[in-house]
SEDREN-853855 format. One line per field, with one value per residue (C-alpha): residue number from 1; residue in three letters; z negated, x, y. Coordinates in steps of 0.1 Angstrom, whole numbers, plus 5000, padded with zeros to 4 digits. Last residue first. Layout:
N
num = [NUM ...] $
residuo = [ala ...] $
w = [Z ...] $
u = [X ...] $
v = [Y ...] $
This chain:
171
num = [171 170 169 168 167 166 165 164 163 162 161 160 159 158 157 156 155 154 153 152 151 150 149 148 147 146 145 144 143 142 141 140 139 138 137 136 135 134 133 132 131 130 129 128 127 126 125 124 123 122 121 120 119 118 117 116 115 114 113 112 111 110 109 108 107 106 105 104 103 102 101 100 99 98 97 96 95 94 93 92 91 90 89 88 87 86 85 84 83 82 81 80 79 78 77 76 75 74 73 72 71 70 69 68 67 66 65 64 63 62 61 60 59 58 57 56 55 54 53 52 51 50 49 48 47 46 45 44 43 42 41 40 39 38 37 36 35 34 33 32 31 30 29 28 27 26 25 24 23 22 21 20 19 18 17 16 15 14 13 12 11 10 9 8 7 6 5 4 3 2 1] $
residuo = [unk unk unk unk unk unk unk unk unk unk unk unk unk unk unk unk unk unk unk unk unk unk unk unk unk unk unk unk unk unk unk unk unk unk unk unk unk unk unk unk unk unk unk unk unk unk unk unk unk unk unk unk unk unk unk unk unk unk unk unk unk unk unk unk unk unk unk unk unk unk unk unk unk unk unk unk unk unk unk unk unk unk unk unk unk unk unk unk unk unk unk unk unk unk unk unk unk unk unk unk unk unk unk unk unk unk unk unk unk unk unk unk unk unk unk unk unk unk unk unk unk unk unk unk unk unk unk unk unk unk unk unk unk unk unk unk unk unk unk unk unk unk unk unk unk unk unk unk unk unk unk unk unk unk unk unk unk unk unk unk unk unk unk unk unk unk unk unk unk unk unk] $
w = [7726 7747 7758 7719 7703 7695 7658 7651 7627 7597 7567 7541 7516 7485 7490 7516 7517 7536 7571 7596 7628 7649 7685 7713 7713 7673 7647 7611 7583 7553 7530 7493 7496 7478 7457 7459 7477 7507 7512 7508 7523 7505 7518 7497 7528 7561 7570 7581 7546 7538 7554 7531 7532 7500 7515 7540 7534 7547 7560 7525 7525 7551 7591 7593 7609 7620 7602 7610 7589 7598 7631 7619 7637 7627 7639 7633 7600 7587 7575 7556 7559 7536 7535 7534 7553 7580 7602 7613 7631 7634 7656 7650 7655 7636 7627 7654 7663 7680 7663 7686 7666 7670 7660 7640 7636 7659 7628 7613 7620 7623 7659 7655 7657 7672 7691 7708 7704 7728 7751 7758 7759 7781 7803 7810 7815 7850 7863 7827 7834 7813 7784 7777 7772 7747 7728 7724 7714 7689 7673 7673 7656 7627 7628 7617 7591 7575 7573 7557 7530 7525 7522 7497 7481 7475 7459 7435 7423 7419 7402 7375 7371 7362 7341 7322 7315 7309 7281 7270 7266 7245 7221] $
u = [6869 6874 6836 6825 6800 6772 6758 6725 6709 6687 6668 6645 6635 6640 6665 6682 6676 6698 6701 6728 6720 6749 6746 6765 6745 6721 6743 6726 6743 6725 6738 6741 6743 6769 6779 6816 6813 6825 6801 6805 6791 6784 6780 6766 6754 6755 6741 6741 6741 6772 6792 6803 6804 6823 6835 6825 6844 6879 6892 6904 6929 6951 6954 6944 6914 6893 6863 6846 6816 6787 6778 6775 6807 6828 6859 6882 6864 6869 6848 6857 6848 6857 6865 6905 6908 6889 6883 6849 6862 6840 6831 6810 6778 6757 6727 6702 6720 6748 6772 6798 6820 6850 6853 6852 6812 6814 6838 6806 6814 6850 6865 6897 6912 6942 6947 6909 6911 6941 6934 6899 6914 6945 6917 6899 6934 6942 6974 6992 7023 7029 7038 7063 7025 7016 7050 7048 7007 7019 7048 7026 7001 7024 7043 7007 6999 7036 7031 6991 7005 7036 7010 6985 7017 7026 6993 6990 7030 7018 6984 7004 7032 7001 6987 7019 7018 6984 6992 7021 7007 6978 7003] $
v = [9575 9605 9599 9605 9583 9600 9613 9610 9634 9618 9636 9623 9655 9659 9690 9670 9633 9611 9592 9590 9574 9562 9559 9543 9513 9519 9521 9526 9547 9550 9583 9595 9631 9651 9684 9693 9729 9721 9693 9646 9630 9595 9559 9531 9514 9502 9473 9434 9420 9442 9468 9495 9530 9543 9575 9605 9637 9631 9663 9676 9646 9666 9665 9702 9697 9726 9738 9768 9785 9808 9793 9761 9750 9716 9702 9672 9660 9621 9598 9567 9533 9506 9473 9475 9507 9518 9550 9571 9606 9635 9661 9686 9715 9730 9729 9724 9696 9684 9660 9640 9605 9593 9557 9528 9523 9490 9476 9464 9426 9422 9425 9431 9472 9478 9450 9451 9486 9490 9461 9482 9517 9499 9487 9519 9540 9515 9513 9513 9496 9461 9450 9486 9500 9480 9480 9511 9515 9484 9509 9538 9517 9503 9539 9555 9528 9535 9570 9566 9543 9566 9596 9575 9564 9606 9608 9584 9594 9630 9619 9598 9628 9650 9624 9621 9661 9665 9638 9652 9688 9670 9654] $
């Protein structure tokens, strides 16, 4: 009975997963397809204003989209660059690269580079987020934006803790 089981949920995780890939697949061909057409509109003269007519498609302006992004961390930490995306009403953070002198992180395009979930925007806020670390432990985070700057707070080792994270040029 127990081999069964293991054996069902097994086959229930596989199937999970292999949507969450077609689900990602078909989201990437929906924005390559729009960035195709986009450009066929008209010739790109000016990068600036294809950016601009590129997120305004691409990403509608719902209140608390602002964090949608890629994101520059320099601290006395370590160093990073992460990438804020949405789906449904959630935010999710994504690693592309991260130095803390001692350990190197570059993205490999996988699940294992998302390690911010369950950010929500509600009342005005950010909230409910976590970050999550290499070694499965957590911190429950506020994120606050603030122009080109997002504020991150939690508490590390019972202590309050906040970095800000810029918004990259590139972006």
């Amino acid at each position: 009975m127990k081999i069964k089981t293991i054996f069902l949920a097994s086959i229930f995780i596989m199937t999970l997963l292999s949507c969450e890939g077609r689900t990602e697949r078909l989201k990437q061909q929906k924005i390559e397809k729009q960035i195709s057409e986009m450009k066929s509109e008209d010739s790109i003269s000016n990068t600036v204003s294809f950016k601009e007519k590129l997120k305004s498609k691409l990403l509608p302006n719902i209140e608390g989209d602002s964090i949608i992004g890629v994101w520059e961390v320099k601290n006395d930490y370590y160093m990073a660059i992460y990438e804020i995306v949405k789906y449904d009403d959630q935010y999710f953070g994504k690693i592309h690269y991260y130095n803390d002198g001692e350990t190197e992180i570059k993205a490999q395009n996988s699940k294992e580079d998302y390690f911010l979930d369950g950010i929500f925007f509600k009342d005005g806020k950010y909230s409910d987020g976590k970050m999550y670390m290499p070694d499965g432990t957590y911190y429950e985070i506020n994120i606050s934006l603030s122009g080109d700057e997002l504020i991150v707070k939690m508490t590390v080792d019972g202590q309050p803790y906040s970095e800000v994270w810029k918004r990259s040029i590139n972006d």
